[in-house]
Residue frames as a rotation matrix with the C-alpha (Angstrom) as fourth column:
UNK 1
0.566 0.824 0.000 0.00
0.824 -0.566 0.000 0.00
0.000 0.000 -1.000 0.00
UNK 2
0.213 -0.528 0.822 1.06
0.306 -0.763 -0.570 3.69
0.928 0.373 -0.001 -0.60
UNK 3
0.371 -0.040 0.928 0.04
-0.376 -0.920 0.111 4.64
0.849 -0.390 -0.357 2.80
UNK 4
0.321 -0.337 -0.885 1.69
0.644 0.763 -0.057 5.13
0.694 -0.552 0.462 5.39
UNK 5
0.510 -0.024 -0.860 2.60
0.653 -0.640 0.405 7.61
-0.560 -0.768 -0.311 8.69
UNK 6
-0.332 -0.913 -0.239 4.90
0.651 -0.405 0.642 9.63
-0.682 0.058 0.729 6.67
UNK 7
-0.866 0.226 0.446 2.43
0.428 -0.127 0.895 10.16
0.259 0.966 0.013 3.94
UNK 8
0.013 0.985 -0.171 -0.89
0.489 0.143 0.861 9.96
0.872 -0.095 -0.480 5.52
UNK 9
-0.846 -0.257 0.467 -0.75
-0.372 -0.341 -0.863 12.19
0.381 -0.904 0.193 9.00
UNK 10
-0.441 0.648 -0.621 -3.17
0.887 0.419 -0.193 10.56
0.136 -0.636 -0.759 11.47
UNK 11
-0.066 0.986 0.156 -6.00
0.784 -0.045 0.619 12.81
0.617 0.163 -0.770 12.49
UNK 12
0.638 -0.209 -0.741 -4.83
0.715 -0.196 0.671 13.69
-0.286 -0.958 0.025 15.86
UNK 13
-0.203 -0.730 0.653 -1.75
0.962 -0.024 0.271 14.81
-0.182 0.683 0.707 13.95
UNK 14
-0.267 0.044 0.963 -3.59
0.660 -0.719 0.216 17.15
0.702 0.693 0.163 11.92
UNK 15
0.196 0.971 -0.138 -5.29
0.527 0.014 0.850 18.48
0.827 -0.239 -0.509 15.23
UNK 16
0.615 -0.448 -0.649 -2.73
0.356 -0.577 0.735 19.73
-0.704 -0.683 -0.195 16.79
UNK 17
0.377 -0.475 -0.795 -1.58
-0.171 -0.879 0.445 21.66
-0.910 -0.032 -0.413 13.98
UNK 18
-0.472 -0.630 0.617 -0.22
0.337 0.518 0.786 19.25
-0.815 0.579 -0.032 11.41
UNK 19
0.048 0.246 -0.968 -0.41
-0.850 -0.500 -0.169 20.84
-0.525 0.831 0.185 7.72
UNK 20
0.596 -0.082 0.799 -0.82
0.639 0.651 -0.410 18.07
-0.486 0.755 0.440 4.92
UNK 21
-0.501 -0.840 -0.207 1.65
0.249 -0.369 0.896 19.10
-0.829 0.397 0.394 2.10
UNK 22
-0.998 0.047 -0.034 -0.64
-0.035 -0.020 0.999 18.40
0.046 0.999 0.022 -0.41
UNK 23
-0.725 0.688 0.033 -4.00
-0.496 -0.488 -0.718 19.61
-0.478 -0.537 0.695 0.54
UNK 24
-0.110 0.644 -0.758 -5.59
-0.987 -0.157 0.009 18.15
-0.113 0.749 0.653 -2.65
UNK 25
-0.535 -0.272 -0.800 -4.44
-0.214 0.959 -0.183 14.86
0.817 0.074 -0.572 -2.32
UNK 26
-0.973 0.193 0.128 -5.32
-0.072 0.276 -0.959 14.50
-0.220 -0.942 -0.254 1.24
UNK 27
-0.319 0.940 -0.125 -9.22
-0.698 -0.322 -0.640 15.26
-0.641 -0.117 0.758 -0.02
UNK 28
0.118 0.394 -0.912 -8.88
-0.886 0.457 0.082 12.74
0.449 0.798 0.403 -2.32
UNK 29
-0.797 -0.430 -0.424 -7.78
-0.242 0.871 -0.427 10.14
0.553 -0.237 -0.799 0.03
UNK 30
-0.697 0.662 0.277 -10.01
-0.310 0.070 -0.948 11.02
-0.647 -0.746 0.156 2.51
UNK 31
0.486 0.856 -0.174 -13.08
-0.825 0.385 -0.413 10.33
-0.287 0.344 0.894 0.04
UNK 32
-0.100 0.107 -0.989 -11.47
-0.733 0.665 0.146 7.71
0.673 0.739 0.012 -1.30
UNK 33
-0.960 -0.045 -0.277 -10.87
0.208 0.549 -0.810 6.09
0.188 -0.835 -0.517 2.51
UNK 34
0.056 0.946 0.319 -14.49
0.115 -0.323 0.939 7.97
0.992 -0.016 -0.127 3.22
UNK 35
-0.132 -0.125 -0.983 -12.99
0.847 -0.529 -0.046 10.41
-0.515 -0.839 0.175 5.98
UNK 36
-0.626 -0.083 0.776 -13.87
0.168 -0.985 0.030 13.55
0.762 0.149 0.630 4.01
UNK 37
-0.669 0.586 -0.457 -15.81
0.507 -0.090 -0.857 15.50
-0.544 -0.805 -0.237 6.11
UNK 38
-0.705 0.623 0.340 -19.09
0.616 0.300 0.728 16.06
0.352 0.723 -0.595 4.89
């Protein structure tokens, strides 16, 4: 699989601040995982 902690930032992660690099991507994972938020 592609993902993995380096790639993919856990939630929590993002919750205390963590930026995704690649904003678009991340929105596509999430729907594709079905975590966008909705």
């Amino acid at each position: 699989m592609l993902f993995d902690s380096q790639r993919v930032a856990p939630r929590a992660l993002q919750d205390c601040g963590y930026q995704f690099p690649y904003p678009g991507l991340e929105n596509a994972l999430r729907a594709e995982l079905g975590l966008a938020d909705s």
